[in-house]
PAZAPA-4460 file (N, C-alpha, C; in steps of 0.05 Angstrom, whole numbers, plus 32768, in hexadecimal, padded with zeros to 4 digits):
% residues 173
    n_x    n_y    n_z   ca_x   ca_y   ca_z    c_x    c_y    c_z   seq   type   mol
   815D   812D   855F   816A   8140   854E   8159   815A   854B     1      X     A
   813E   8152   8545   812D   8170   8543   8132   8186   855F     2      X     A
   8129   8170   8574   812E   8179   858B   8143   8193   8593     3      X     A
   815F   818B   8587   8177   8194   858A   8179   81AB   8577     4      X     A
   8161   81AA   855E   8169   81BF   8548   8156   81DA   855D     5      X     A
   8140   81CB   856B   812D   81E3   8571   8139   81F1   858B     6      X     A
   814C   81E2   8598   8155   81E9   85AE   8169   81FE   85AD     7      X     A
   816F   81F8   8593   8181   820D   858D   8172   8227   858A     8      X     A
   8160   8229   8576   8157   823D   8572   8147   824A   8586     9      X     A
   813B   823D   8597   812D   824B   85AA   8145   8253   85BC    10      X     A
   8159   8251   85BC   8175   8262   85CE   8173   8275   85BE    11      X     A
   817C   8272   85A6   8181   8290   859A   816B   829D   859C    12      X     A
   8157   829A   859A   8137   82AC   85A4   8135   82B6   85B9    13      X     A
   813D   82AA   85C9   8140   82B0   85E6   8158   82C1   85EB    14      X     A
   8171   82BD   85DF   8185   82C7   85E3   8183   82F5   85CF    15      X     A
   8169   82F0   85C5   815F   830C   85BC   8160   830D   859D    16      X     A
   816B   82FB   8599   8176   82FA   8573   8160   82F5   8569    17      X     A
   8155   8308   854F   813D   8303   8543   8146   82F8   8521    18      X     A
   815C   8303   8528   8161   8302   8502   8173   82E0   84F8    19      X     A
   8164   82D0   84E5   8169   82B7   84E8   8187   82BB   84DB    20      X     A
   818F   82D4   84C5   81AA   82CC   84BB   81C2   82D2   84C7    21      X     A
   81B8   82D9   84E6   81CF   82D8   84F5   81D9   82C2   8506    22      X     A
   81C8   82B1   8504   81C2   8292   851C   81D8   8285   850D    23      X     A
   81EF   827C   851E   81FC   826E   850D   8210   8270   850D    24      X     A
   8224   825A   84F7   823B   8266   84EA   823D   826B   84CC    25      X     A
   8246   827D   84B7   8241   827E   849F   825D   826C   8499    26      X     A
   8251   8256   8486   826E   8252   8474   825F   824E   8460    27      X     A
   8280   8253   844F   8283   8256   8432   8291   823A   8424    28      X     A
   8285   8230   8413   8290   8216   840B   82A0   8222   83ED    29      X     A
   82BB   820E   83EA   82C6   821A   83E0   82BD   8215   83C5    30      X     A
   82C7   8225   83B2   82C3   8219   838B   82C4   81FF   8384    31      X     A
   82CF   81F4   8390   82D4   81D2   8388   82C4   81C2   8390    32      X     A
   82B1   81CF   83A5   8296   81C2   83AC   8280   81BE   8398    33      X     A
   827C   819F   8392   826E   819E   8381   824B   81AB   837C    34      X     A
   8243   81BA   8372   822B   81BE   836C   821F   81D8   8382    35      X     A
   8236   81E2   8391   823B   81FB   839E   8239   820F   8390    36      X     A
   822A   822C   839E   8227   8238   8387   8244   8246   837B    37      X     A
   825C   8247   838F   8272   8250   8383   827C   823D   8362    38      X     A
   8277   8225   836A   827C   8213   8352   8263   8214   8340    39      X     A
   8250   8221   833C   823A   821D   832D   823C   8236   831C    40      X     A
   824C   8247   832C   8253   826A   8326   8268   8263   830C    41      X     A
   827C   8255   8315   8290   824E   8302   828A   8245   82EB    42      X     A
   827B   822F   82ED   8272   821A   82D8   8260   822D   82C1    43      X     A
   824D   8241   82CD   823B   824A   82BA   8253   8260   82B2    44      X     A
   826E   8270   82B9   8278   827D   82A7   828B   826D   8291    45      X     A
   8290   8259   82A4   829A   8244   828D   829B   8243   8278    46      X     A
   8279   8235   827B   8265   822F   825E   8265   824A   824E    47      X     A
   8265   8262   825E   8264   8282   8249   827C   8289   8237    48      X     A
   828B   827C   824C   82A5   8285   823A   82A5   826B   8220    49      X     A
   82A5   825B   822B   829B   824C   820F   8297   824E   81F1    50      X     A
   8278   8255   81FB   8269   8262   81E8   8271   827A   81E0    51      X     A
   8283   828C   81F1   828A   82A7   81DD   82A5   82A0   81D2    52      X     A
   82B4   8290   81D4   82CB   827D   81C0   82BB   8274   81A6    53      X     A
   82A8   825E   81B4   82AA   8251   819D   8289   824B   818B    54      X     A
   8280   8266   8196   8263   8268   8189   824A   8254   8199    55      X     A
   823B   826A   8185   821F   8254   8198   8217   8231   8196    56      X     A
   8209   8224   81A1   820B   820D   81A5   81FA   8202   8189    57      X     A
   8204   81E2   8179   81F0   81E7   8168   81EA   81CA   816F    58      X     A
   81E7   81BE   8183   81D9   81A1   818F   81D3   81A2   81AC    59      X     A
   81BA   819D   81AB   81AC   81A0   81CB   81A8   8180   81C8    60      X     A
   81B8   816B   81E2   81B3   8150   81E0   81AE   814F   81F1    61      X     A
   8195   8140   81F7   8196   812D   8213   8196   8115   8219    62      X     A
   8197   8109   8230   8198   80EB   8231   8188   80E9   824E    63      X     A
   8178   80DC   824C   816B   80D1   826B   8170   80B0   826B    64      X     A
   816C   80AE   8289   8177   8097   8294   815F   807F   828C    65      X     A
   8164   8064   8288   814B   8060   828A   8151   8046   8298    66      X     A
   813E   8041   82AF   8146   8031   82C7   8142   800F   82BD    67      X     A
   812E   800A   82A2   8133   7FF9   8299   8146   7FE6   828C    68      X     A
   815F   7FFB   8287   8177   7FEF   8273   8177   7FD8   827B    69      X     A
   8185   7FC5   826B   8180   7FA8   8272   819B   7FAA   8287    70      X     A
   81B8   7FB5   8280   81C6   7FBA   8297   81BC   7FBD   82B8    71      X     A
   81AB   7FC9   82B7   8198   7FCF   82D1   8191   7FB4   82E3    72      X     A
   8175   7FAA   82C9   8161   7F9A   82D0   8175   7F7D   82DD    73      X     A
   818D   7F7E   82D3   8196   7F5F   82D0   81A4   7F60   82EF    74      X     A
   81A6   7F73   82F8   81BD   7F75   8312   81A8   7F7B   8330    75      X     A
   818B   7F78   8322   8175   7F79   832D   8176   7F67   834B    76      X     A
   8174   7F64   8363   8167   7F4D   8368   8150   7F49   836C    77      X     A
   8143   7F31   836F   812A   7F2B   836B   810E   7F3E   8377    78      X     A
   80FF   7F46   836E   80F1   7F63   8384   80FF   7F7F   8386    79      X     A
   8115   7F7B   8379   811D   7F9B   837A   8113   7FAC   835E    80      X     A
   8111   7FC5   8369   810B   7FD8   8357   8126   7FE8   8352    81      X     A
   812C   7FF2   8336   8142   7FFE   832F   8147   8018   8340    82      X     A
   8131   8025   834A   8133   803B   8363   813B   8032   837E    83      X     A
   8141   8019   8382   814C   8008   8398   8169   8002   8391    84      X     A
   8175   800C   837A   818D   800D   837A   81A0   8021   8368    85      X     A
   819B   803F   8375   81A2   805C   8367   81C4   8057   835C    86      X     A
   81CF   8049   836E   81ED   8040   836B   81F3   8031   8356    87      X     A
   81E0   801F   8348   81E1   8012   8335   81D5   8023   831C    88      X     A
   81C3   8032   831D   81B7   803A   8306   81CC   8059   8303    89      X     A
   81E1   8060   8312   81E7   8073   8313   81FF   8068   8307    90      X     A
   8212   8058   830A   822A   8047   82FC   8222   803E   82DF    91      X     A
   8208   8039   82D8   8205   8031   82C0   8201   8045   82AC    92      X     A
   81E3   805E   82BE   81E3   8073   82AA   820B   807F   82A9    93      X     A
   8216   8085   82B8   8232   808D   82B6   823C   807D   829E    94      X     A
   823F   8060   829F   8248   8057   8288   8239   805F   8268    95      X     A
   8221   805E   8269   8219   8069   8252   8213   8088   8242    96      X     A
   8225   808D   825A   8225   80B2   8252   823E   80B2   8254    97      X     A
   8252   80A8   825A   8275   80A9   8241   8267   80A9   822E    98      X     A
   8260   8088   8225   825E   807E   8207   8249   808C   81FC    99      X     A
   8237   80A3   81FB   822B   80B5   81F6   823E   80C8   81F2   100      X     A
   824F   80CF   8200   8259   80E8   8200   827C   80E3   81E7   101      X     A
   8282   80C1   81E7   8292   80B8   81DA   828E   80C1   81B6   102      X     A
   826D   80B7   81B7   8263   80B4   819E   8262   80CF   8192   103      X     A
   825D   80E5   81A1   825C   80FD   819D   8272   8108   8193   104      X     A
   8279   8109   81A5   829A   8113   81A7   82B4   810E   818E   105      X     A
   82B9   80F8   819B   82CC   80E3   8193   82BD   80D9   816E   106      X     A
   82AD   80CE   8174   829F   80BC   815A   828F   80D1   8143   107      X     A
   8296   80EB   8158   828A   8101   813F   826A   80EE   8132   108      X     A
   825D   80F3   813F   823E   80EC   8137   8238   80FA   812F   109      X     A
   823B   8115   8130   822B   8136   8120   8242   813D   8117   110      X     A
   825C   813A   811A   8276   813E   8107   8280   814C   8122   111      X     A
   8294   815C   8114   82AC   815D   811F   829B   8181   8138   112      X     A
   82AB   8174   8156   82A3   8182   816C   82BB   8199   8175   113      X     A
   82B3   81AD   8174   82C8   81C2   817B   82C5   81C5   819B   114      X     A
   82A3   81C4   81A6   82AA   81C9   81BF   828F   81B7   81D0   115      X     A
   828A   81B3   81E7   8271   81AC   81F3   826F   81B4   820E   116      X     A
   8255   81B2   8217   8257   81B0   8239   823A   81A0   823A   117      X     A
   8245   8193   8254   8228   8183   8257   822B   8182   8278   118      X     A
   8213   817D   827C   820C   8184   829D   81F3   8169   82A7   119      X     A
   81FA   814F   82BB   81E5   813F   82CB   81DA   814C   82D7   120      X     A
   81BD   814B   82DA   81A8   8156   82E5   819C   8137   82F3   121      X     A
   818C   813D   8306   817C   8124   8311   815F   8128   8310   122      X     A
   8152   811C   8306   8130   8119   8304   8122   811E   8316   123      X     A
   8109   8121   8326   80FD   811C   833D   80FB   8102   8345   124      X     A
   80FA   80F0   832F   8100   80DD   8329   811D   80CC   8341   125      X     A
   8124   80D4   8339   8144   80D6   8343   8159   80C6   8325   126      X     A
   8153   80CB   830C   815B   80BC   82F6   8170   80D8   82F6   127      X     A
   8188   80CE   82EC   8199   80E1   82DE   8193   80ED   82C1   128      X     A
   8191   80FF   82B6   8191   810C   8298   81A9   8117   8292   129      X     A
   81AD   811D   8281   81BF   812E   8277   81BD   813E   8260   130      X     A
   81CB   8158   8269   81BF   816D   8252   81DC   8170   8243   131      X     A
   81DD   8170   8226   81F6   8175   8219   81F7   818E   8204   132      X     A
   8202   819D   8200   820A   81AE   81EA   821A   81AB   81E3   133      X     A
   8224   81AB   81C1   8230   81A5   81AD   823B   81C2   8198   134      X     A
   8248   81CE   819E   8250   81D8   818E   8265   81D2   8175   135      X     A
   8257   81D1   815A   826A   81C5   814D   8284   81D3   8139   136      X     A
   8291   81CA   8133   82AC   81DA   811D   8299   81DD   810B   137      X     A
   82A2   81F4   80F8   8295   8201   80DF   8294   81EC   80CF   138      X     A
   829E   81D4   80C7   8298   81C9   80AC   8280   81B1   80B9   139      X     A
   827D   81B7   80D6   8261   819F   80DC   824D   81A5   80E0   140      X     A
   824D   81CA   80E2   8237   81D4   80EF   821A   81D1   80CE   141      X     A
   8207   81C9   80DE   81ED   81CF   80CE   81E3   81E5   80C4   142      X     A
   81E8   81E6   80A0   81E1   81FD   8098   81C9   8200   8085   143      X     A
   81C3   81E7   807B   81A6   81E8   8066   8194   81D3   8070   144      X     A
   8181   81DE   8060   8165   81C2   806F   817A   81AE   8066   145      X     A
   817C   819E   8053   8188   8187   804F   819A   817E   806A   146      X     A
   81AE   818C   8075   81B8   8186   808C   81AB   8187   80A5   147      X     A
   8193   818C   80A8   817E   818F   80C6   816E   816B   80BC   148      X     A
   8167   8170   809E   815A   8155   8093   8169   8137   80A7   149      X     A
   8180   8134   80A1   8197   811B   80A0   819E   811E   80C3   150      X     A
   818F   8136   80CA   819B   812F   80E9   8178   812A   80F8   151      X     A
   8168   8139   80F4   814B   813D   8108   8133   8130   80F1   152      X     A
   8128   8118   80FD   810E   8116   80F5   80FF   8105   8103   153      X     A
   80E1   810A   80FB   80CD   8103   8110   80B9   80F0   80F2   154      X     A
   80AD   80E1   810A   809F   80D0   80F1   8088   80C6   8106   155      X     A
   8066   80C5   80FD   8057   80B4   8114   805A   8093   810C   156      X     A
   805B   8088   8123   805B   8073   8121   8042   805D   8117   157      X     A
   8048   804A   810C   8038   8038   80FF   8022   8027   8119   158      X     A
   8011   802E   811C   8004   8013   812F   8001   7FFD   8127   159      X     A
   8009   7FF9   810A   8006   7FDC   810B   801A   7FCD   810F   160      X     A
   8036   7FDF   8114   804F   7FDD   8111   805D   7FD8   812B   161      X     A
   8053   7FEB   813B   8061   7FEC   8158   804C   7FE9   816D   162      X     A
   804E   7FDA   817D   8044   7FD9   8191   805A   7FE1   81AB   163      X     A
   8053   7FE9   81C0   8056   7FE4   81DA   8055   7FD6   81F0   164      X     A
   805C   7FC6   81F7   8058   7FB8   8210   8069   7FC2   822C   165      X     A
   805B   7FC2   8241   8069   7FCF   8251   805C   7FB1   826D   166      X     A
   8080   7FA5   827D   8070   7F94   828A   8085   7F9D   82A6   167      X     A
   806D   7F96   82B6   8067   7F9F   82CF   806A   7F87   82E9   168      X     A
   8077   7F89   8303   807A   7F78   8312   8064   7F74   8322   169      X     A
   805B   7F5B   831D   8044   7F4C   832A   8038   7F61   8345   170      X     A
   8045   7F67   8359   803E   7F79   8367   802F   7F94   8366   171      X     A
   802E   7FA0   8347   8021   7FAE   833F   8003   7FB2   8325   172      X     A
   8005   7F98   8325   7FF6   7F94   831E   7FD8   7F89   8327   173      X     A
***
């Protein structure tokens, strides 16, 4: 295959052509191509028009995959690693980003949703994430500390309280 890519190009070198953006054929993939920049063009005016409807976003959510879910681990076979089966961890994160997106939405978790966009991203990892914005209707949007209180807080944890265990397949250890 390399062979055939260099063969080519040393014709066109030979044939006098110096300029690489002429070697070729140009095509254009159309808008409905996923993750194309014609469809990537769309999507970000999308999301603009959006936001100049229905105001700025007032929930930045994310969700990462995590290859442990017990969904995962159980469909395992013996010696496999959850990166040995992207098809499975990719059907499961899918299922738990509806019911993420159910709870949001639908179940009004931050109250009532006028608009959203959310976008899968993939890790280097190769884990799916997902990034969500929430724009909410006026009677849900956050307006005093008291309402930032009942939604965001951080607390350090107890060491005497929580531990960690993290276990590892015999092989790596």
């Amino acid at each position: 295959l390399k062979a055939s890519k260099s063969k080519g190009l040393v014709d066109t070198v030979i044939a006098g052509e110096s300029r690489g953006d002429r070697i070729g054929k140009r095509i254009v993939l159309p808008r409905t191509f996923p993750g194309g920049d014609r469809d990537m063009q769309r999507r970000f005016l999308d999301a603009m028009a959006i936001v100049q409807r229905w105001g700025k976003p007032d929930y930045f959510v994310t969700m990462t995959c995590n290859p442990y879910w017990e969904e995962i681990t159980i469909e395992l076979l013996p010696g496999q690693l959850p990166q040995d089966r992207p098809d499975l961890v990719a059907r499961v994160y899918r299922a738990k980003q509806r019911s993420m997106m159910d709870l949001l939405i639908k179940g009004k978790h931050f109250g009532e949703v006028a608009a959203y966009v959310h976008v899968t991203e993939f890790q280097k990892r190769g884990l799916p994430h997902e990034h969500i914005l929430l724009i909410m209707k006026a009677k849900s949007k956050l307006r005093t500390p008291d309402d930032y209180d009942r939604v965001i807080s951080a607390e350090i944890p107890d060491k005497n309280k929580w531990t960690m265990s993290v276990s590892l397949p015999a092989r790596f250890l």
